[in-house]
Structures are given as C-alpha cells and as structure tokens.
VOTOR-916990 format. One record per residue: residue number from 1; x, y, z of N, C-alpha, C, CB in turn. Coordinates in Angstrom, 1 decimal, decimal comma. Atoms other than C-alpha are relative to their C-alpha. Glycine has a CB too. Layout:
<torzas>
[torza NUM [X Y Z] [X Y Z] [X Y Z] [X Y Z]]
...
</torzas>
This chain:
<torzas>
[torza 1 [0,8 -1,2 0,0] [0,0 0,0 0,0] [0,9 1,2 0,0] [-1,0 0,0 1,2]]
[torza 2 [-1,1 -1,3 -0,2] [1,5 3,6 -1,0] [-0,6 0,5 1,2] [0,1 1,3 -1,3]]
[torza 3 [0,4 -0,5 -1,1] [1,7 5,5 2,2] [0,0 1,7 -0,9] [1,2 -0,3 1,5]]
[torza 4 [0,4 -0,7 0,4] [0,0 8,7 0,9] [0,5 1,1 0,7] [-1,0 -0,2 -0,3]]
[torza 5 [-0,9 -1,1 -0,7] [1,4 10,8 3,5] [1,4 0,1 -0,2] [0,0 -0,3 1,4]]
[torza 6 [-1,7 -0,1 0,2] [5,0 10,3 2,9] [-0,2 0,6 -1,6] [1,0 -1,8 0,2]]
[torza 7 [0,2 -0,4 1,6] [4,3 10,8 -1,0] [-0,5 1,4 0,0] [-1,2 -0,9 -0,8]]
[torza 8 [0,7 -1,3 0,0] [2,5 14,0 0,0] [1,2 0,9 1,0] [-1,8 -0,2 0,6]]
[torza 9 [-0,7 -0,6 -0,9] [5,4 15,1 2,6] [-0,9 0,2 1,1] [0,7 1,1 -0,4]]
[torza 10 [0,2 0,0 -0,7] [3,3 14,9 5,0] [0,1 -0,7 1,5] [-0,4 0,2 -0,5]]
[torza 11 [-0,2 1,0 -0,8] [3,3 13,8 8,9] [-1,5 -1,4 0,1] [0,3 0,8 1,5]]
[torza 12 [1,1 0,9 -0,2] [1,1 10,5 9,5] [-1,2 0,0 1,3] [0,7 -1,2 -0,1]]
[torza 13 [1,1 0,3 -0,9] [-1,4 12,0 11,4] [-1,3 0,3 0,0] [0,2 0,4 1,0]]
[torza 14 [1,7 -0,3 0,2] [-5,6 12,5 11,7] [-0,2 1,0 -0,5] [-0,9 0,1 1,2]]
[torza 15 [0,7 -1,4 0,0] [-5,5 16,0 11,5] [1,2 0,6 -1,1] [-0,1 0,9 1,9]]
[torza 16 [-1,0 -0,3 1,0] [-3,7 17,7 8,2] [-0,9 1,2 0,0] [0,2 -0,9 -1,4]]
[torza 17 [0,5 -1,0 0,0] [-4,2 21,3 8,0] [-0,1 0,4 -1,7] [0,8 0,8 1,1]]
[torza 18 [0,3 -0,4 1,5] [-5,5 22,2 4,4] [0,6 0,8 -0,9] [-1,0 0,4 -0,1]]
[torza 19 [-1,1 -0,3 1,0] [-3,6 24,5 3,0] [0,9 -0,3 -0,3] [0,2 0,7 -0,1]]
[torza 20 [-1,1 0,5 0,2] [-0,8 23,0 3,7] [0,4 -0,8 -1,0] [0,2 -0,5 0,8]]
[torza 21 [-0,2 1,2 0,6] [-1,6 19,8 2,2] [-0,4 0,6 -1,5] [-0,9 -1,3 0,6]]
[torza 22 [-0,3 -0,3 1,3] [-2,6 22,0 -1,0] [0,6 0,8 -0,6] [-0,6 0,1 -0,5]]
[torza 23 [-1,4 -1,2 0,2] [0,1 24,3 -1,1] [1,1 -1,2 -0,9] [0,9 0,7 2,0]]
[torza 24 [-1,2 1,0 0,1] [2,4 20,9 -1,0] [-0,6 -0,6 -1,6] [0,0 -1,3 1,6]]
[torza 25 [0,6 0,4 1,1] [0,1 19,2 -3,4] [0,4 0,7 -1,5] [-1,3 0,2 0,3]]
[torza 26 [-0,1 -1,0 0,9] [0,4 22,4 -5,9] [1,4 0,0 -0,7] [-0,2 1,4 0,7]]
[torza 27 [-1,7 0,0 0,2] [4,4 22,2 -5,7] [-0,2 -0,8 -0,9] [1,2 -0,4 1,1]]
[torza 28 [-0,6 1,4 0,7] [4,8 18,1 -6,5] [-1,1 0,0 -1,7] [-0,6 -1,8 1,3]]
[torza 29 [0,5 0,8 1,6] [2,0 18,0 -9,6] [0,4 1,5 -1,0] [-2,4 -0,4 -0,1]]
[torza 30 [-0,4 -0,5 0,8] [3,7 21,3 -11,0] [1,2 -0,8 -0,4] [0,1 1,2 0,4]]
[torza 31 [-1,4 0,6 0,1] [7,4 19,0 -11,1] [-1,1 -1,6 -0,4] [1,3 0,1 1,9]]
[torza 32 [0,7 0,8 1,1] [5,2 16,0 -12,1] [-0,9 -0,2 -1,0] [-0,4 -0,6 0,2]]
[torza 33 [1,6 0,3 0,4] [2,5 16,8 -14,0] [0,7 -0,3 -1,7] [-1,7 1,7 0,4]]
[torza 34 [-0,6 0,7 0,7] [3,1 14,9 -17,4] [0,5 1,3 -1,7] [-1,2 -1,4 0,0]]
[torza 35 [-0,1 -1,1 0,8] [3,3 17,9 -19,7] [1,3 0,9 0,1] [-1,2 0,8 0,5]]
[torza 36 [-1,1 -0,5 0,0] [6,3 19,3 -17,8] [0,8 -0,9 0,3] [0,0 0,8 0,5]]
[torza 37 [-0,8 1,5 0,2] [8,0 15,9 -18,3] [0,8 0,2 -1,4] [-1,0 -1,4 -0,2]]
[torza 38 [-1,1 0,1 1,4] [10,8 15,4 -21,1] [-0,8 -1,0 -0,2] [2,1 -0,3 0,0]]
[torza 39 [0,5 0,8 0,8] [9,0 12,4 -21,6] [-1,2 -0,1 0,3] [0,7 -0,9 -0,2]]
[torza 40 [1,2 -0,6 0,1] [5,8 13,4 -22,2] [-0,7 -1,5 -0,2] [-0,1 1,1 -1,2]]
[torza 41 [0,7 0,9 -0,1] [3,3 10,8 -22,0] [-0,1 -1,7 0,1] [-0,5 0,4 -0,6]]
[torza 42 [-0,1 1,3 -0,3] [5,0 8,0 -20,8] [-0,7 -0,4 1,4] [1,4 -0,4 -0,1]]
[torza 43 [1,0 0,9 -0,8] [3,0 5,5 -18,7] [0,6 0,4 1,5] [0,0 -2,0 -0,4]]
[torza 44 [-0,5 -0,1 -1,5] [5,3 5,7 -15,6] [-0,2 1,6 0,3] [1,9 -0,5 0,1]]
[torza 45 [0,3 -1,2 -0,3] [5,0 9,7 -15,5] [-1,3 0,0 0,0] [0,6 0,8 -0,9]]
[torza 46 [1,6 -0,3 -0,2] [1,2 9,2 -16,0] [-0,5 -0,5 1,4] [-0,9 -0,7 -1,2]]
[torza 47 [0,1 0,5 -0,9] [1,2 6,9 -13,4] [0,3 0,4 1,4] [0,5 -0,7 -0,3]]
[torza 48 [-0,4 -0,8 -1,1] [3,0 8,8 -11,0] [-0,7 1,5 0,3] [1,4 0,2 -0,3]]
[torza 49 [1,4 -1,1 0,2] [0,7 11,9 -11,7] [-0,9 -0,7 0,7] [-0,7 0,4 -1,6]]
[torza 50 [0,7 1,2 -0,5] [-1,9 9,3 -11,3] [-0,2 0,4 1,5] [0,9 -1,5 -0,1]]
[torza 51 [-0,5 0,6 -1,6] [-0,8 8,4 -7,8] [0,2 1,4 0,7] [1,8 -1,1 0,0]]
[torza 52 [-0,3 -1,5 -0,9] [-0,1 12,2 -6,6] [-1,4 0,6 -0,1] [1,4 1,3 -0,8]]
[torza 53 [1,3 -0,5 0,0] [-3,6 13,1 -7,7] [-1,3 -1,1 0,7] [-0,3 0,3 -1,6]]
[torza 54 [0,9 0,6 -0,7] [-5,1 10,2 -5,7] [0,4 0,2 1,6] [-0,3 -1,4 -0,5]]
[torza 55 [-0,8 -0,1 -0,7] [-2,6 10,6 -2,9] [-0,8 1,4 0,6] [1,5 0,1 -0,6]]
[torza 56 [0,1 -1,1 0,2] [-4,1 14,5 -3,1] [-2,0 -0,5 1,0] [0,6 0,6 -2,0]]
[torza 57 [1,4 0,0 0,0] [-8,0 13,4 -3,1] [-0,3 -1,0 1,4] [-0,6 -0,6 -1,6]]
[torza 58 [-0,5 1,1 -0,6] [-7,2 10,6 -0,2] [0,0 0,9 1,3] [1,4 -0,7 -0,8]]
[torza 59 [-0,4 -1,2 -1,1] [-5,6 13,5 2,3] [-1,0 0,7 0,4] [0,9 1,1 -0,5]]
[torza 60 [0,7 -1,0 -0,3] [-8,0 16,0 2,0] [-1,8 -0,2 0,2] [0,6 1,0 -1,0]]
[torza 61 [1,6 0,5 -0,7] [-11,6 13,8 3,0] [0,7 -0,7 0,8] [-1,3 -0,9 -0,9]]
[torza 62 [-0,1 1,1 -1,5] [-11,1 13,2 6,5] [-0,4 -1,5 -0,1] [-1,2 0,4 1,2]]
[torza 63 [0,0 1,7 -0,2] [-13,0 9,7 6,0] [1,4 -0,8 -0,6] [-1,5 -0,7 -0,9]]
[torza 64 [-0,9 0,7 0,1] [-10,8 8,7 3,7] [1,5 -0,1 0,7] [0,0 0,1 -1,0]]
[torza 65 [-1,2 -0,2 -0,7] [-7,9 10,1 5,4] [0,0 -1,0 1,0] [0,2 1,5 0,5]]
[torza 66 [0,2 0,8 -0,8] [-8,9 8,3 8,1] [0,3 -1,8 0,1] [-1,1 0,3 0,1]]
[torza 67 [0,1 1,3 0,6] [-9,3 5,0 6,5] [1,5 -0,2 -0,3] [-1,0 -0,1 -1,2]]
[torza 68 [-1,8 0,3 0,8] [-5,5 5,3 4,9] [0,5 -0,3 1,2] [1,1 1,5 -0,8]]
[torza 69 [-0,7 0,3 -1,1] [-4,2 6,1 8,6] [-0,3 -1,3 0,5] [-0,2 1,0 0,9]]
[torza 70 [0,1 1,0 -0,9] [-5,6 3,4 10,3] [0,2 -1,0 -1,0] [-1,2 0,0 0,8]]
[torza 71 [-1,0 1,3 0,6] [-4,7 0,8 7,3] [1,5 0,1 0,5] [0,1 -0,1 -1,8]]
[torza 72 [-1,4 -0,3 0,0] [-1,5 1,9 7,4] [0,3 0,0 1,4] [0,3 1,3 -0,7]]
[torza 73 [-0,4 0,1 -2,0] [-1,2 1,7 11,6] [-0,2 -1,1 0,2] [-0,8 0,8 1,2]]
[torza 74 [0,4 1,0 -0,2] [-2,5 -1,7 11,2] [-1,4 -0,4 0,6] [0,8 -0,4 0,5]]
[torza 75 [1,3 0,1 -0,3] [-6,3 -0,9 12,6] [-1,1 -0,1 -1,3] [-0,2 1,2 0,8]]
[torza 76 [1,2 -0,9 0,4] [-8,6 -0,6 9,5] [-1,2 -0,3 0,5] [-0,2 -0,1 -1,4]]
[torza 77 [1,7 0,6 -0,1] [-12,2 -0,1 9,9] [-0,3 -1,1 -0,4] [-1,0 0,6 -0,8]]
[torza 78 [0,5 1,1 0,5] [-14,2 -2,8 9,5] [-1,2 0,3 -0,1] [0,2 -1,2 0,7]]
[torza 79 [1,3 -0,7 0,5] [-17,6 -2,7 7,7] [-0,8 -0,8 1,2] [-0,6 -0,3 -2,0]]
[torza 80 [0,6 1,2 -0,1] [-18,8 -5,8 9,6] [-0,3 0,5 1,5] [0,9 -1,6 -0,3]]
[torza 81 [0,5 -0,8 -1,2] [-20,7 -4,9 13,1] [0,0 1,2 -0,3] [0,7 -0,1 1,1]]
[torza 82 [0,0 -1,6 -0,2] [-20,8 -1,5 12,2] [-1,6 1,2 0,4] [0,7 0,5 -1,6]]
[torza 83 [1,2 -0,3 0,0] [-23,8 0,7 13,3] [0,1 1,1 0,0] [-0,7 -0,3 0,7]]
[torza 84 [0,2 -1,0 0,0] [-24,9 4,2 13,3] [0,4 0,8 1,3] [-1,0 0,0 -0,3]]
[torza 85 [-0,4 -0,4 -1,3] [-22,7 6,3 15,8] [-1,2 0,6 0,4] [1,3 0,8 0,2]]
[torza 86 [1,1 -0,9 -0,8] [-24,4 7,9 18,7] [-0,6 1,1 -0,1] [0,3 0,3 0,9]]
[torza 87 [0,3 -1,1 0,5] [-24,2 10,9 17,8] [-0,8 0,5 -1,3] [1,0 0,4 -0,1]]
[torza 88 [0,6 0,0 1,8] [-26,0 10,3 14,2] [-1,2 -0,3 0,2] [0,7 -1,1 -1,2]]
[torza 89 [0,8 0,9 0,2] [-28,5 7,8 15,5] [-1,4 1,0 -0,1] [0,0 -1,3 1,2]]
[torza 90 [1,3 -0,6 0,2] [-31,6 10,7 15,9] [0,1 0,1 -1,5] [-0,3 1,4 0,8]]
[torza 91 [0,0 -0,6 1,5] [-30,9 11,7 12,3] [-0,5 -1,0 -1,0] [1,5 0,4 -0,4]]
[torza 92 [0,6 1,1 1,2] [-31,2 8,4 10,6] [-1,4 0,0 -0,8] [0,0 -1,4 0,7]]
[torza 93 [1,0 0,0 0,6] [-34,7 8,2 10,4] [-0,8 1,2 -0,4] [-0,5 -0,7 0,6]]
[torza 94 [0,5 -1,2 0,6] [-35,0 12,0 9,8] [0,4 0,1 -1,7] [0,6 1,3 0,9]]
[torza 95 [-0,6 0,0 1,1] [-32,8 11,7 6,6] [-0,8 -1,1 -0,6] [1,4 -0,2 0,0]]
[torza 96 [0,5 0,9 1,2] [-34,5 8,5 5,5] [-1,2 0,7 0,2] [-0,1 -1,8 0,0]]
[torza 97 [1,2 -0,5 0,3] [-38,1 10,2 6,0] [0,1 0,7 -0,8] [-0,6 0,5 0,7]]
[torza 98 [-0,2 -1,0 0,7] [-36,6 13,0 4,0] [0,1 -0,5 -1,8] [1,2 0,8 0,7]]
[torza 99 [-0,8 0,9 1,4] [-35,4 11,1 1,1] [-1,1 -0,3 -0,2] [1,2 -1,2 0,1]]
[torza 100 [0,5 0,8 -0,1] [-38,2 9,2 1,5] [-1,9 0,7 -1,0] [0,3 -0,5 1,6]]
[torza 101 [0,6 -1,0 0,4] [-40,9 12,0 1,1] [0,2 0,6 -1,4] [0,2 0,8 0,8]]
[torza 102 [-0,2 -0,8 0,8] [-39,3 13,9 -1,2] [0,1 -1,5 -1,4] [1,5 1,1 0,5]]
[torza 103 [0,1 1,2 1,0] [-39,3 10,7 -3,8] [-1,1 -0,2 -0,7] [0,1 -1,3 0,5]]
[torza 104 [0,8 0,2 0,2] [-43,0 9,9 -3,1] [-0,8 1,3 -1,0] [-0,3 -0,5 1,1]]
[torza 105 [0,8 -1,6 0,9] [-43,7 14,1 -3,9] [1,0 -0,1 -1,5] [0,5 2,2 1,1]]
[torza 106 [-0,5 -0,1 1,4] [-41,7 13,8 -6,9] [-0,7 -0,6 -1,1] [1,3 -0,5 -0,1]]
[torza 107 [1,3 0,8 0,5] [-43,9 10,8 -8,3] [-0,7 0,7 -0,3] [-0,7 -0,8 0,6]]
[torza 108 [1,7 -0,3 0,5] [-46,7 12,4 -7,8] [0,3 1,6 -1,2] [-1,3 0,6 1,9]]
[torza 109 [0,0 -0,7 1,1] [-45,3 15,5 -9,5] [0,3 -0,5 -1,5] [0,7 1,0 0,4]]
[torza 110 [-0,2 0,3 1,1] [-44,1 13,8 -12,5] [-1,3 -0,6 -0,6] [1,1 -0,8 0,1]]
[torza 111 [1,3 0,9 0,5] [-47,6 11,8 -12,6] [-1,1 1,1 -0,3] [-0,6 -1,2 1,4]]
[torza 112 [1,0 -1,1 0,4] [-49,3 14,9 -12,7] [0,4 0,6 -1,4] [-0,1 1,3 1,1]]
[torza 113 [-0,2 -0,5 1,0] [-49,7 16,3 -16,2] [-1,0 1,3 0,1] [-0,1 -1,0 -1,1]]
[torza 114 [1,1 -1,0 0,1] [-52,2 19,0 -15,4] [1,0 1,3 0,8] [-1,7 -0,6 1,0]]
[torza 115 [-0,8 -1,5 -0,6] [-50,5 22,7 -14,6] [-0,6 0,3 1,1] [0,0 1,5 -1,0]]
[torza 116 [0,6 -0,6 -1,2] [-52,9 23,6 -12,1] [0,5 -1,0 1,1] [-1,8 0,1 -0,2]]
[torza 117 [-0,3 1,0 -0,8] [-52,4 20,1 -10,3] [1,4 0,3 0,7] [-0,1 -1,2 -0,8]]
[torza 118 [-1,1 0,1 -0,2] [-48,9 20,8 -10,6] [0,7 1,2 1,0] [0,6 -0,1 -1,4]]
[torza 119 [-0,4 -0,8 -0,6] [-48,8 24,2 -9,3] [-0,6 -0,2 1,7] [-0,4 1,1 -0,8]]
[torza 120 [0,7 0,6 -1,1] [-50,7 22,8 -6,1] [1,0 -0,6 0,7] [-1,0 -1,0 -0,3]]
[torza 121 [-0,7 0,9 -0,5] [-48,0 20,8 -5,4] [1,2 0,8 0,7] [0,3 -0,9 -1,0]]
[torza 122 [-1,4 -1,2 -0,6] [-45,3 23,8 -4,9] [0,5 0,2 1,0] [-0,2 1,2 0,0]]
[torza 123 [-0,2 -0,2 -1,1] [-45,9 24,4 -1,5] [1,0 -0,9 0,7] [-1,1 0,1 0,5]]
[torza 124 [-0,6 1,2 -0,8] [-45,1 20,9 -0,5] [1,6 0,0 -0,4] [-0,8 -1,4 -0,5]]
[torza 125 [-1,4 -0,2 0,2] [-42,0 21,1 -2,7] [0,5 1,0 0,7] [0,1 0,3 -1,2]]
[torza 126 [-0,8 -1,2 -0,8] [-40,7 24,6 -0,9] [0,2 -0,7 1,4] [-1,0 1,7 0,2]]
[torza 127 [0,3 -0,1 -1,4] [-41,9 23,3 2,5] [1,6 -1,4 0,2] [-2,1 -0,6 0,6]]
[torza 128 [-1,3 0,8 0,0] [-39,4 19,6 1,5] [1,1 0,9 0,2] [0,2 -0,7 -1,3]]
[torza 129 [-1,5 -0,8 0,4] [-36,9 21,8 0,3] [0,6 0,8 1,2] [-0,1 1,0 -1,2]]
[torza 130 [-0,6 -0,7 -0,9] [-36,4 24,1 3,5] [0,3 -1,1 1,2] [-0,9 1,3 0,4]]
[torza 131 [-0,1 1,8 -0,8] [-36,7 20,4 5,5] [1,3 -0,7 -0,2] [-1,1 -1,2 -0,6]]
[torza 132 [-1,4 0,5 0,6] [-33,7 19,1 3,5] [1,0 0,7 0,3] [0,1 0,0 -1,5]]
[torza 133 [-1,3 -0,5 -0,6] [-31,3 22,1 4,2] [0,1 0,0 1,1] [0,3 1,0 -0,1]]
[torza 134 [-0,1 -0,3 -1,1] [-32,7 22,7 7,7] [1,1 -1,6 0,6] [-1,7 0,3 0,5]]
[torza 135 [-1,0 1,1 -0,5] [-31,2 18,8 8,2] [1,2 -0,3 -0,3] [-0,4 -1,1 -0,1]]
[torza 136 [-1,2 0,4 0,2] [-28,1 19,2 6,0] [0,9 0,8 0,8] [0,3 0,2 -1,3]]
[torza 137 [-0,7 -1,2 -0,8] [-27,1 22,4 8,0] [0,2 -0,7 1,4] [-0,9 1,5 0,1]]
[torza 138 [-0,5 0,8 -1,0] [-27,8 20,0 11,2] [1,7 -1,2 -0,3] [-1,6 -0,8 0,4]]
[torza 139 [-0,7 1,0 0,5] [-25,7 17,5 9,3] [2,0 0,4 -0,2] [-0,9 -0,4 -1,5]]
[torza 140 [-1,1 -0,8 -0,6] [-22,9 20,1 8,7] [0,8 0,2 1,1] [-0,2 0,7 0,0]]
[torza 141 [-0,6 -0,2 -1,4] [-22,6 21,4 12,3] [0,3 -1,3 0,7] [-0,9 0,7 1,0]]
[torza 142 [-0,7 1,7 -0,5] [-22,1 17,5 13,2] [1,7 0,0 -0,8] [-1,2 -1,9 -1,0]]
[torza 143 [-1,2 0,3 0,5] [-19,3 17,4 10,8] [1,5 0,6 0,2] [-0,3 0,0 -1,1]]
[torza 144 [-0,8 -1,0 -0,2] [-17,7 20,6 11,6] [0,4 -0,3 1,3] [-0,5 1,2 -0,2]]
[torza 145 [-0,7 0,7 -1,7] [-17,5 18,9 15,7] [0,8 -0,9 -0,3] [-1,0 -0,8 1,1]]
[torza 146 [-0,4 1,1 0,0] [-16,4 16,2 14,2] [1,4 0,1 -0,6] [-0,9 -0,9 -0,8]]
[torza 147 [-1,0 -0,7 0,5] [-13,8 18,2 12,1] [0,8 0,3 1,5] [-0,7 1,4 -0,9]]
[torza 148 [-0,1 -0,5 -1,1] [-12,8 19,8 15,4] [0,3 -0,6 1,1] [-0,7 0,4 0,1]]
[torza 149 [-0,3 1,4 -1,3] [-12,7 16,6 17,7] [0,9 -1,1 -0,8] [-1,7 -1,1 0,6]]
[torza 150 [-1,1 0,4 0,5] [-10,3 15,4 14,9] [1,0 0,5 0,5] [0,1 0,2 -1,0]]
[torza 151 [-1,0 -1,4 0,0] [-8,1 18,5 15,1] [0,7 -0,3 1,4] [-0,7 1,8 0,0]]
[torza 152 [-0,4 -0,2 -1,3] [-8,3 17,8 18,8] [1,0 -1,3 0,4] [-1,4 0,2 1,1]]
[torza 153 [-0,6 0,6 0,0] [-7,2 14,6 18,9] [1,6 -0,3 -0,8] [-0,9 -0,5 -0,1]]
[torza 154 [-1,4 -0,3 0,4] [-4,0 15,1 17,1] [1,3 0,1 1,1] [-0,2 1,3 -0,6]]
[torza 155 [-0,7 0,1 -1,0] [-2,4 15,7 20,2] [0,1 -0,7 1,1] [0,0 0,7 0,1]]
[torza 156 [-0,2 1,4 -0,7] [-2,8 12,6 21,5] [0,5 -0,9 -0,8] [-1,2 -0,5 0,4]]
[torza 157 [-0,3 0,8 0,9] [-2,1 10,8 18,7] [1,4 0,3 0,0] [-0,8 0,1 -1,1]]
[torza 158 [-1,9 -0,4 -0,3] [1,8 12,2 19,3] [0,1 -0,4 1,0] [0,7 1,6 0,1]]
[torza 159 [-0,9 0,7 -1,6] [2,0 11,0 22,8] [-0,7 -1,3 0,2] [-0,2 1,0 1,8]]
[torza 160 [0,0 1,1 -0,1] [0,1 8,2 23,0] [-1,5 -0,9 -0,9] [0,0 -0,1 1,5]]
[torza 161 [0,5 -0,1 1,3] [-1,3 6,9 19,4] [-1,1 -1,4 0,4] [1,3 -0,2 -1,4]]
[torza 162 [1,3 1,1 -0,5] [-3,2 3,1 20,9] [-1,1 0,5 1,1] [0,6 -1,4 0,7]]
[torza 163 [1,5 -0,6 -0,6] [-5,6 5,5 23,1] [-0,7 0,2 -0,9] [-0,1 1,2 0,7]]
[torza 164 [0,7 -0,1 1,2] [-6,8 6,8 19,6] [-0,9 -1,0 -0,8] [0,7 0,2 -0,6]]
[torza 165 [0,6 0,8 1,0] [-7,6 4,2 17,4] [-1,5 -0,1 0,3] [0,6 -1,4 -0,1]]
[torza 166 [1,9 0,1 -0,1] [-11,0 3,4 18,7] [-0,7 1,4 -0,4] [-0,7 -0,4 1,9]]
[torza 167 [0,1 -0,9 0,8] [-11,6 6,7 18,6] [-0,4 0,4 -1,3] [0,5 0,2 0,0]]
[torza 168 [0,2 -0,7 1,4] [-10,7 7,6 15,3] [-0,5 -0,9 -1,1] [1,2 0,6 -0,5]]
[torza 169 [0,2 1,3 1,0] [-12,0 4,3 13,8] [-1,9 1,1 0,4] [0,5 -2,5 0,7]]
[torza 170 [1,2 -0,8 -0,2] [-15,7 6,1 15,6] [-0,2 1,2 -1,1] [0,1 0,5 1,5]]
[torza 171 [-0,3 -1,2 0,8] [-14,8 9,3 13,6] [-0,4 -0,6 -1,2] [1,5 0,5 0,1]]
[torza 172 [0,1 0,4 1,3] [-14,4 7,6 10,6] [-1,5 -0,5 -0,7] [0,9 -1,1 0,1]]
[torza 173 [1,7 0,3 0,2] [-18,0 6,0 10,9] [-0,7 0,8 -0,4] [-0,8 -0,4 1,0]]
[torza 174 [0,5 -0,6 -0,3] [-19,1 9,1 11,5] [0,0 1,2 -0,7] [0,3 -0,1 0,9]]
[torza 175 [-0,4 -0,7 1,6] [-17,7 11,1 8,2] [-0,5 -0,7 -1,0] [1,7 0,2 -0,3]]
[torza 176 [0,7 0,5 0,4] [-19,0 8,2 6,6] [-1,4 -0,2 -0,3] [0,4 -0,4 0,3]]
[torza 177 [1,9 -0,4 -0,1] [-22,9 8,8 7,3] [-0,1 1,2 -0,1] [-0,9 -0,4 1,3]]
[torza 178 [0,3 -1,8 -0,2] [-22,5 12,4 7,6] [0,4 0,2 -2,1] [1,8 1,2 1,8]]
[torza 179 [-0,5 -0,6 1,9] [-20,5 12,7 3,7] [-1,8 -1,1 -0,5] [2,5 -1,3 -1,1]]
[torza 180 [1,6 0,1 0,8] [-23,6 10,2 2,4] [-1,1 0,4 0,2] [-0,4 -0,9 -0,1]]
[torza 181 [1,1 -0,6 -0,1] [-26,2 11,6 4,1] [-0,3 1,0 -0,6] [-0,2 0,1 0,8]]
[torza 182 [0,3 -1,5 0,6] [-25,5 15,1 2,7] [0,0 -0,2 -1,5] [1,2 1,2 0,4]]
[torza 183 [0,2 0,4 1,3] [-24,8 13,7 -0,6] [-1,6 0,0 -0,4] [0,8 -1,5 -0,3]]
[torza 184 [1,6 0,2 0,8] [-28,4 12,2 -0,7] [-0,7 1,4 0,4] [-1,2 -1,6 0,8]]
[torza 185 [0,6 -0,9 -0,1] [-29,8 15,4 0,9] [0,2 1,1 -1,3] [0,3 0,5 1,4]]
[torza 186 [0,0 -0,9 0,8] [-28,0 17,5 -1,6] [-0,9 -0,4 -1,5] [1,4 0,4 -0,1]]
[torza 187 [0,7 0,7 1,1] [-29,4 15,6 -4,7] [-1,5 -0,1 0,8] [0,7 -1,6 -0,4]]
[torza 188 [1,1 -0,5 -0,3] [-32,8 15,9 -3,0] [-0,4 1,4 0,0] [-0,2 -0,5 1,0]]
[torza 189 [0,7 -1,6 0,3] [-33,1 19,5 -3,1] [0,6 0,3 -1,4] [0,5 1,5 1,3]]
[torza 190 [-0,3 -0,3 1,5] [-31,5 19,3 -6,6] [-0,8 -0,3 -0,8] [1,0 -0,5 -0,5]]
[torza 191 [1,5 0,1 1,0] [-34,2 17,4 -8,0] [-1,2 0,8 0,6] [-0,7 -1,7 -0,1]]
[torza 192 [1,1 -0,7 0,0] [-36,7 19,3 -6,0] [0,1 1,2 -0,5] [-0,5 0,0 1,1]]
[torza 193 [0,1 -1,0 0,5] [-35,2 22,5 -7,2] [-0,7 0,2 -1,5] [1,1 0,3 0,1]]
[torza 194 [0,2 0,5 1,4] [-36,0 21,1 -10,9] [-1,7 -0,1 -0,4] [0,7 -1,6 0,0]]
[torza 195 [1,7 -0,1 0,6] [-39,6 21,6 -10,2] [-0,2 0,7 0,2] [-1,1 -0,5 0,3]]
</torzas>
C-alpha cells in the first residue's frame, strides 16, 4: 500500500491542516504533472501523476484520510458490526423520511400532467426543500465537531497513538454517514429545485 502521507510530505497523522496539504500538493503536480516531463506521456510519468492526484484526493476527505491512517497503523475499519454512531442515530430516520418523502412528492409531481395540479403541489415542494437544508445544516454542524474533535485529537495521537484508534475508527463511521447523508440530501433539493 502507498503511504500517501509520505508521498505527499506529509506527517502521518488524523488532523492535516488544508492548506498545507494543497500548497504541498500544488508544488509536486507542478514537477510531475506529465506535460512538464521530457518524456511526455509516458505511462510511468502518468502513473506517477496518477498516484499524486489520488494521494491528493485521499488527504484531504477526513474519512478517507482516516481510513489510509488506520490501514496503514494496522487498525482498518471494518464494515462488519458496524452501526450508526451515537451521535448520528436521531438523524437516521429523519434523513430516510426526507429522502423518502421527497421521492413519493416527486412521483406524484411527475404523474401529474395537469399545470394547475402541478402548481398545487409547490408548497409541498418549498416546505421539503427548507426540511432538506434545515437537516443538511444540522448534518454540517455534526461534521464541523467532528472536524474539530479530529483536530483535537491530534495531540494525542503524538503521545500516545493506541488510546486513539478506537476513537478515530468512531470518527471515521461518523464522516462516513454524515459525507452520504449530505450527498443524498443535496441531490434531493437538486431534484426538487428542478420543479
């Protein structure tokens, strides 16, 4: 497994401060990027590009970041027992109602062919739609603690790195439901914007 941190000059820990990592980033794919190669579009220079631009995408999403560190420390996540941290569990069934709703109102608007019918329906669309941000913006401020109880943990992870892991294997869960949940939320007010 490439260690993506070393490839990136970076140290191997939870918390990577962002500009750094695309400052650093900015340097290596100006000196690799295959264009300013003498040998222009050979496989190993593409490859290596490649590898600096997943190295790049890898760093800078906590989950995955997460996921690399703890392969690479010898913990990874495991999918198997896994459940909905604590901190998530009210939300679940607000996000699947949301999703869930906003599907059945879409149906029905697509099944409607009558303008009047359709304009009837508007409200419900607006009322989804302020429902969807009001829970991505909850979904946010989770991520942004979660951002933040990364950051914090950092300085533990320098003095004593097997208190962590559980931890940051929790974390990881926890960027994991929070990045898909907002995904499906955002694609729900994208198609509802569409009406």
């Amino acid at each position: 497994m490439t260690d993506y941190f070393a490839l990136l000059d970076q140290p191997r820990t939870p918390w990577l401060d962002p500009e750094k990592l695309k400052e650093i980033y900015h340097q290596k794919t100006l000196r690799a990027h295959p264009d300013a190669q003498t040998s222009v579009g050979s496989e190993e220079t593409d490859a290596a590009f490649s590898t600096l631009n997943e190295a790049y995408q890898v760093l800078q999403d906590p989950k995955r970041r997460l996921q690399h560190l703890l392969s690479l420390e010898g913990h990874p996540p495991s999918s198997s027992g896994q459940t909905v941290p604590k901190q998530l569990h009210d939300l679940f069934p607000e996000v699947s109602a949301l999703t869930q709703r906003a599907q059945l109102l879409l149906e029905k608007f697509n099944a409607t062919s009558n303008a009047l019918s359709r304009s009837l329906l508007k409200p419900s669309i607006l009322e989804l739609q302020g429902d969807a941000k009001r829970t991505r913006e909850k979904l946010q401020a989770l991520s942004n603690a979660s951002l933040a109880e990364l950051q914090a943990i950092d300085e533990l992870w320098a003095k004593n790195r097997p208190e962590t892991f559980d931890r940051l294997r929790e974390l990881y869960y926890a960027f994991a439901y929070l990045t898909r949940w907002t995904a499906q939320l955002e694609e729900v007010e994208f198609q509802l914007s569409a009406h």
